[in-house]
N, CA and C atoms as an extended XYZ file, in Angstrom:
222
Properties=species:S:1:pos:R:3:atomname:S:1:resname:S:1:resid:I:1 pbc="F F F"
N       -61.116        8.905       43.893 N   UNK     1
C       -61.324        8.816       42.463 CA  UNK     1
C       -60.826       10.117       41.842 C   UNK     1
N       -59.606       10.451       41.626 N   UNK     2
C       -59.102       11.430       40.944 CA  UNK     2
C       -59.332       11.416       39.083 C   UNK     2
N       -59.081       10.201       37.816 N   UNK     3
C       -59.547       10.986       37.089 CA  UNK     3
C       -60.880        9.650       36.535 C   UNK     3
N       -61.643       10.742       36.057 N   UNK     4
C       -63.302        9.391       35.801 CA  UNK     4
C       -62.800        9.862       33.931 C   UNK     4
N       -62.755        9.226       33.255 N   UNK     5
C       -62.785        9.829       31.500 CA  UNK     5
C       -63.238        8.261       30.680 C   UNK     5
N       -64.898        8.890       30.554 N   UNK     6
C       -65.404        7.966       29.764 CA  UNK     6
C       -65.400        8.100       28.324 C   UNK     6
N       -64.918        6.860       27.563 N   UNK     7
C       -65.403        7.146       25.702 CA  UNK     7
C       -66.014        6.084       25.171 C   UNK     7
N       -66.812        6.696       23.903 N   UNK     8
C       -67.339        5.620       23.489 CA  UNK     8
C       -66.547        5.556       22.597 C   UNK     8
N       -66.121        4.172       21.713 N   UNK     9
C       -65.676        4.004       20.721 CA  UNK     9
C       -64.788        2.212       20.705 C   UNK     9
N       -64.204        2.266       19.357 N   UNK    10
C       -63.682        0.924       19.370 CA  UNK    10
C       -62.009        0.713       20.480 C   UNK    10
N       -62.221       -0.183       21.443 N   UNK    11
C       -60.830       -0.158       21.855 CA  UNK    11
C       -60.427       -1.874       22.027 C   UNK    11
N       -58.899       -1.904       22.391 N   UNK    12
C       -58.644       -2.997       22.236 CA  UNK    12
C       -59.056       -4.112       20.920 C   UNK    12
N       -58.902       -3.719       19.756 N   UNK    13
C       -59.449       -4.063       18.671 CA  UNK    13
C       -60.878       -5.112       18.545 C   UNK    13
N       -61.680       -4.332       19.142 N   UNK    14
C       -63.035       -4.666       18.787 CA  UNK    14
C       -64.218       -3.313       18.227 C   UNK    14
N       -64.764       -4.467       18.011 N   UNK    15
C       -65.878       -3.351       17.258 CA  UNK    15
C       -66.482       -2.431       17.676 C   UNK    15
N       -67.006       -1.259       16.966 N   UNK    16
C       -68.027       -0.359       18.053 CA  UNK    16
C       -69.316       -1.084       18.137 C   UNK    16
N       -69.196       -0.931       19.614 N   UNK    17
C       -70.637       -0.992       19.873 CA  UNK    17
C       -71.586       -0.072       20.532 C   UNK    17
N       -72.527        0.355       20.852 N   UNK    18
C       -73.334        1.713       20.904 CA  UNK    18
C       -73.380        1.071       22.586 C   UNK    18
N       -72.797       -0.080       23.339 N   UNK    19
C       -73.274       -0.276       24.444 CA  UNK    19
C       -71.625       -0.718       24.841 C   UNK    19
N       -70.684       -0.270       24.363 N   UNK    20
C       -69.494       -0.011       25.189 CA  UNK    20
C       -69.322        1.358       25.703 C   UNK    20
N       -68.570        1.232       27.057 N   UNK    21
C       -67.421        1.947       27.272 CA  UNK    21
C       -65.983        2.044       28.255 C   UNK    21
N       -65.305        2.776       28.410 N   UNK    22
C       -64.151        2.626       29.123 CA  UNK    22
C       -64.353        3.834       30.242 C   UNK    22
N       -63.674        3.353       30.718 N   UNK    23
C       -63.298        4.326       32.966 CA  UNK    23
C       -62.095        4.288       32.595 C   UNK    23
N       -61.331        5.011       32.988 N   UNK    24
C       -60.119        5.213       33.510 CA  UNK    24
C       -59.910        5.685       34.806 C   UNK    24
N       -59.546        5.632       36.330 N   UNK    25
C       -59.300        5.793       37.361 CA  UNK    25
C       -57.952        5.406       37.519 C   UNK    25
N       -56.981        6.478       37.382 N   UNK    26
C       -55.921        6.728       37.627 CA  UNK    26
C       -54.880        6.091       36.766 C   UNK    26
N       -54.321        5.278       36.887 N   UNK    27
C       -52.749        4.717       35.878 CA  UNK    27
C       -54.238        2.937       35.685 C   UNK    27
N       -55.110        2.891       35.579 N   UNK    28
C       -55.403        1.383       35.769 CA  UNK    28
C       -57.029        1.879       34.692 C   UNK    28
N       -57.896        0.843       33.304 N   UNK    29
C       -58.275        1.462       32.788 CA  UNK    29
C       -59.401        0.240       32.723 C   UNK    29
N       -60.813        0.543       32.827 N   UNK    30
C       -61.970       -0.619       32.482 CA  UNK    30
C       -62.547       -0.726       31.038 C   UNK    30
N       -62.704       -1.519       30.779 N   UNK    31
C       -63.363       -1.475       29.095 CA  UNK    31
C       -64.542       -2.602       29.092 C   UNK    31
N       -66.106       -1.863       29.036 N   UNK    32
C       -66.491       -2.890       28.815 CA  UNK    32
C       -67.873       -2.779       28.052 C   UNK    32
N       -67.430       -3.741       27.058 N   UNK    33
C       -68.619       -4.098       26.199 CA  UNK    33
C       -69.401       -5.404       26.023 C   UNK    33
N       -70.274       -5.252       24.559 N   UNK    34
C       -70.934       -6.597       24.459 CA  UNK    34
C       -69.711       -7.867       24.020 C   UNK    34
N       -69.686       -9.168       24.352 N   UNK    35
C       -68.995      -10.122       24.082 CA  UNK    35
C       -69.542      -10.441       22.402 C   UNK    35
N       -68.105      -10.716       21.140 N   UNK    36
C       -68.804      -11.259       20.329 CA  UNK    36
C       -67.867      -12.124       19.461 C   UNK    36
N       -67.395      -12.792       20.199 N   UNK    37
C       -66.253      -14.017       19.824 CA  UNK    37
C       -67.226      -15.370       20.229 C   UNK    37
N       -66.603      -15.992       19.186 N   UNK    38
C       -67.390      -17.808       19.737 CA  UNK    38
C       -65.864      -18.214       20.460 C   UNK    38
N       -66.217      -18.628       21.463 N   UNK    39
C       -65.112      -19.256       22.908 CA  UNK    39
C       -65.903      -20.702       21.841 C   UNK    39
N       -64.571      -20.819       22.310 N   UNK    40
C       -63.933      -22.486       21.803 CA  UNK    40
C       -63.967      -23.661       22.776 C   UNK    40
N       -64.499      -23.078       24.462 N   UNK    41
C       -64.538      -23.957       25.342 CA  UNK    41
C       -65.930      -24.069       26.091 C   UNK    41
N       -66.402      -24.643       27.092 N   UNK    42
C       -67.031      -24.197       27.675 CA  UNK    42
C       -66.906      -23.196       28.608 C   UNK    42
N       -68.009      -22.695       28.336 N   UNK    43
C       -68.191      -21.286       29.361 CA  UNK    43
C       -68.802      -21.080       30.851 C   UNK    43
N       -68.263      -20.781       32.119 N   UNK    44
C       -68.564      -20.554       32.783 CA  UNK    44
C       -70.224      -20.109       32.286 C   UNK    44
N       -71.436      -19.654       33.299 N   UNK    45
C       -72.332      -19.271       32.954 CA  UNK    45
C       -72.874      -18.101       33.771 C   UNK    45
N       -71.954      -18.132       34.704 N   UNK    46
C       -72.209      -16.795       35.714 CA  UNK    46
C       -70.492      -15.692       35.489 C   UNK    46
N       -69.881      -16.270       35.869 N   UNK    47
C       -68.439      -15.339       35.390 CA  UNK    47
C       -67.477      -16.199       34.937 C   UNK    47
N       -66.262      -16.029       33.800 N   UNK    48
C       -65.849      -16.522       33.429 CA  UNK    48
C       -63.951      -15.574       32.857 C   UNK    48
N       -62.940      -15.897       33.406 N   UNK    49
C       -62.138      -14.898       33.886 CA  UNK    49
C       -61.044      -15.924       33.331 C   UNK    49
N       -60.196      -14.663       32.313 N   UNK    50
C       -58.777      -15.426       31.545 CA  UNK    50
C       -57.613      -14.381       31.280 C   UNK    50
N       -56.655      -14.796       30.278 N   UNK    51
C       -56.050      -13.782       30.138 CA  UNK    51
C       -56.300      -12.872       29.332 C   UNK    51
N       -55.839      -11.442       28.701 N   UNK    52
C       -56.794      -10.636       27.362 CA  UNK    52
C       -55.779      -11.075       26.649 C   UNK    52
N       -56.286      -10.531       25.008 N   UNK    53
C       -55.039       -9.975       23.923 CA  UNK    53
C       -54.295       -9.599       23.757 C   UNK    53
N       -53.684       -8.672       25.177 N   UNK    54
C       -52.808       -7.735       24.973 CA  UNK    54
C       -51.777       -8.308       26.679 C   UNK    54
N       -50.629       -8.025       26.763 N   UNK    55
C       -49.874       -8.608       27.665 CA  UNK    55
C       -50.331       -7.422       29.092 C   UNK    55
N       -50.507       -7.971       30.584 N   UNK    56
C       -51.180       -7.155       31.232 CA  UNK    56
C       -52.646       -7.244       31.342 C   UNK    56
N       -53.550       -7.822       30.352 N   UNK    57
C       -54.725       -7.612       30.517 CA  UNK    57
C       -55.209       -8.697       31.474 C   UNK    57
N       -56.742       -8.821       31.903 N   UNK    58
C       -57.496       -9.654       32.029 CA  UNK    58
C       -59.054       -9.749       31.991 C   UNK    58
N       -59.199      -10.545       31.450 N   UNK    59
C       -60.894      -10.388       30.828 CA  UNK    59
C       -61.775      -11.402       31.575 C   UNK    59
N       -62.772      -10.286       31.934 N   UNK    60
C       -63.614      -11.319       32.686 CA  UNK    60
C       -65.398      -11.198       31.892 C   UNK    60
N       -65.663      -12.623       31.468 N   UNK    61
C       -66.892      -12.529       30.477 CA  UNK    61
C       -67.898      -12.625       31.705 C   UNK    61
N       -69.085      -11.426       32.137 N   UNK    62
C       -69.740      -11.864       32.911 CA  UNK    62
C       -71.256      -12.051       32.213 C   UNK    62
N       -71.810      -13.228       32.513 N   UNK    63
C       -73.315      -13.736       32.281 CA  UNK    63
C       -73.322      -14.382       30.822 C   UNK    63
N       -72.251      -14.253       30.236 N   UNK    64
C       -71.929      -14.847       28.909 CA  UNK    64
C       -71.901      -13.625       28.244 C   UNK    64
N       -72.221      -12.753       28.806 N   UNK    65
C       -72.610      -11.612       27.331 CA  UNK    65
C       -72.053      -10.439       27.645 C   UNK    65
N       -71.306       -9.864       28.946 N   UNK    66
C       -70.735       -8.868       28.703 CA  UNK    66
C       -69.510       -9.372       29.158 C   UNK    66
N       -68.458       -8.191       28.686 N   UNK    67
C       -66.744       -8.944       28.650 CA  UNK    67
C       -66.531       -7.441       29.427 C   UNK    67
N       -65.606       -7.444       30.430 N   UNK    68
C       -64.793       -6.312       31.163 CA  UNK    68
C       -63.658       -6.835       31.018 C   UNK    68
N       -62.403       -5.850       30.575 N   UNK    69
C       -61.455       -5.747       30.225 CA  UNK    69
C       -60.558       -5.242       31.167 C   UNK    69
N       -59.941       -5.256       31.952 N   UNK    70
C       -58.856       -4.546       33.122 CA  UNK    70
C       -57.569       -4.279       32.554 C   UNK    70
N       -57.177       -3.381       32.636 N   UNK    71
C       -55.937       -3.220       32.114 CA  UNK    71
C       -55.331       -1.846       32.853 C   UNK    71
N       -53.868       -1.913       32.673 N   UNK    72
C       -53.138       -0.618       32.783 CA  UNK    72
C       -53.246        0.596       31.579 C   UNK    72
N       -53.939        1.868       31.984 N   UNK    73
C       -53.969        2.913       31.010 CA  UNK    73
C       -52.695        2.928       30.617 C   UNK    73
N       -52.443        3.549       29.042 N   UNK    74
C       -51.353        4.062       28.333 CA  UNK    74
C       -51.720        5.204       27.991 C   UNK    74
């Protein structure tokens, strides 16, 4: 684990929330906050894993209520 750099704040255009944050470990970056989009489908109810917003990403909603974000740092 060379670099750990946590922040709080809005990323990937969502809101702040006082119960996000992001990791970064090396060139590869975690983001994760509260979920607060209405999904249009049904939802898995234990994990639930698609593509993100941004090209590269992937989002995995776990328990319905928190969303982790994977992505490549920029």
């Amino acid at each position: 684990m060379r670099d750990l750099n946590i922040a709080i704040g809005p990323r990937h255009g969502m809101a702040h929330t006082p119960t996000s944050f992001s990791l970064r470990l090396g060139n590869r970056e975690m983001h994760v906050s509260r979920d607060f989009r209405n999904r249009y489908y049904k939802v898995n109810p234990i994990i639930d894993c698609s593509t993100g917003l941004q090209r590269g990403h992937v989002e995995l909603l776990v328990l319905r209520k928190w969303l982790v974000i994977l992505s490549k740092a920029h």
